[in-house]
Residue, then its C-alpha position, 0 to 999 in steps of 0.5 A: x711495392x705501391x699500391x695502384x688503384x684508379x679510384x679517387x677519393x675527395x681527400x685525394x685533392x690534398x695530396x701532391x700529384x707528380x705527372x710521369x711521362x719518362x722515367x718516372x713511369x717506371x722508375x720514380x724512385x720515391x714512394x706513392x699510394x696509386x698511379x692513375x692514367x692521366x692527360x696533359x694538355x699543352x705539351x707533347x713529350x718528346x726526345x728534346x733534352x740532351x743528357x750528359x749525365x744519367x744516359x750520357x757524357x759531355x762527349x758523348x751525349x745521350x738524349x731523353x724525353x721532355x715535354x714541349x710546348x704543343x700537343x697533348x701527353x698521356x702518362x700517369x699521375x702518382x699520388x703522394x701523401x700531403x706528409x710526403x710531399x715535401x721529401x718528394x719535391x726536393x727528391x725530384x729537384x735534386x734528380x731532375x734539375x742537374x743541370x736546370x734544363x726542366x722548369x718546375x711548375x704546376x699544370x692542370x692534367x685530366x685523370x681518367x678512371x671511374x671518377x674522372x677529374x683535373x688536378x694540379x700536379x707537379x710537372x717538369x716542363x722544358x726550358x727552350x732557352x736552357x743550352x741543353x735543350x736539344x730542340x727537334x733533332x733529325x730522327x737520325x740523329x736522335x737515333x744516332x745518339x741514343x744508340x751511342x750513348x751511356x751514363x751514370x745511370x746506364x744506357x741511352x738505349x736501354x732508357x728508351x726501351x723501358x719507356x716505350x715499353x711502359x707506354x705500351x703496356x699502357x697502351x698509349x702509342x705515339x707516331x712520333x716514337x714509333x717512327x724513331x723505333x724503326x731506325x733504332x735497329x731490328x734489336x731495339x724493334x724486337x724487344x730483345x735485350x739492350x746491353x752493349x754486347x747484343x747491340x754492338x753489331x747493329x749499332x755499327x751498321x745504324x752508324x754506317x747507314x746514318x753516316x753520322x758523327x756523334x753530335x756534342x752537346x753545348x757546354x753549360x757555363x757555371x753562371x748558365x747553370x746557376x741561373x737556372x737552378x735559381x728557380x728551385x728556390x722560386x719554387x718553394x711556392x709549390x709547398x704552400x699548396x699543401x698542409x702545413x704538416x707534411 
């Protein structure tokens, strides 16, 4: 398991600090030395990215967060050795940039602790002109989908319940989650489990009282995709940043 700390050493700057707000709070699937609770000012998280991927199907899609523009996020800052750096970035290249819909860039977040500081991390920010960038959907909508929608890496519901539930325990509470947690259904509310057996009653009486078709998310075209993952390349700039031995 890693090891978490809050306390940050001078020798921490040279390190390759990735902001987790989704998934990869409690999911990152690369090896860290501490989460850190940490801020990002200028963007907000939000249920705005269609998946037809790890949560979803191109027939039926599911929706996850992304950071938009505005506001402000709370999540954690991982801590990655300089020497695992450059592992870690293309890991979350290949994971986050299926489709291109998340723009890699570097922000400045503010890490809380005893030693409170701003470091540059690696962040995926949303691309607003990127096909599967799904905007501000009706609530219902998006309850709409994360009820109804599974993919490669399981359930839509499942996704959501996780993160909301880290958030908790971070106690970090956001209206705008809270909110879509009470058209989720009573399961969902209750923390109960998300499989499909236990969700199948509710999720039908949620589909009735919505009266909602499941939403289909636009199709990205092979030159669309290419565009945007050309920006991998672009970022390789990110690798200068840290030691040469890495």
């Amino acid at each position: 398991m890693p090891k978490r700390t809050t306390t940050l050493r001078s020798s921490d700057q040279q390190s390759l600090w990735v902001f987790a707000y989704g998934s990869l709070m409690w999911n990152p699937g690369f090896d860290y030395e501490s989460a850190v609770p940490a801020q990002l000012d200028g963007y907000h998280r939000a249920f705005c990215v269609y998946s037809v991927f790890y949560r979803g199907t191109a027939a039926r899609p599911g929706l996850v967060l992304g950071l938009d523009r505005g506001g402000v996020c709370h999540g954690l800052a991982l801590q990655v050795p300089a020497e695992r750096a450059r592992a870690t970035i293309q890991y979350l290249r290949s994971r986050e940039q299926v489709t291109g819909v998340y723009r890699e860039t570097l922000l400045p977040i503010s890490v809380r602790g005893p030693h409170s500081t701003q470091l540059m991390a690696l962040t995926f920010v949303c691309e607003r002109n990127h096909p599967g960038f799904a905007g501000q959907l009706p609530i219902t909508h998006q309850a709409h989908l994360i009820r109804s929608a599974r993919g490669r890496a399981g359930s839509n519901l499942d996704y959501t319940l996780s993160t909301i539930r880290h958030l908790k325990s971070m106690q970090c509470r956001e209206p705008g989650l809270d909110r879509l947690v009470s058209f989720l259904g009573p399961v969902f509310a209750n923390g109960a489990s998300s499989s499909h057996a236990s969700c199948k009653t509710s999720g039908h009486a949620l589909a009735r009282q919505l009266q909602a078709s499941p939403l289909v998310a636009p199709k990205v075209r092979p030159d669309v995709r290419k565009r945007y993952l050309y920006r991998n390349h672009l970022a390789a700039q990110f690798e200068g940043r840290w030691p040469a031995n890495m």
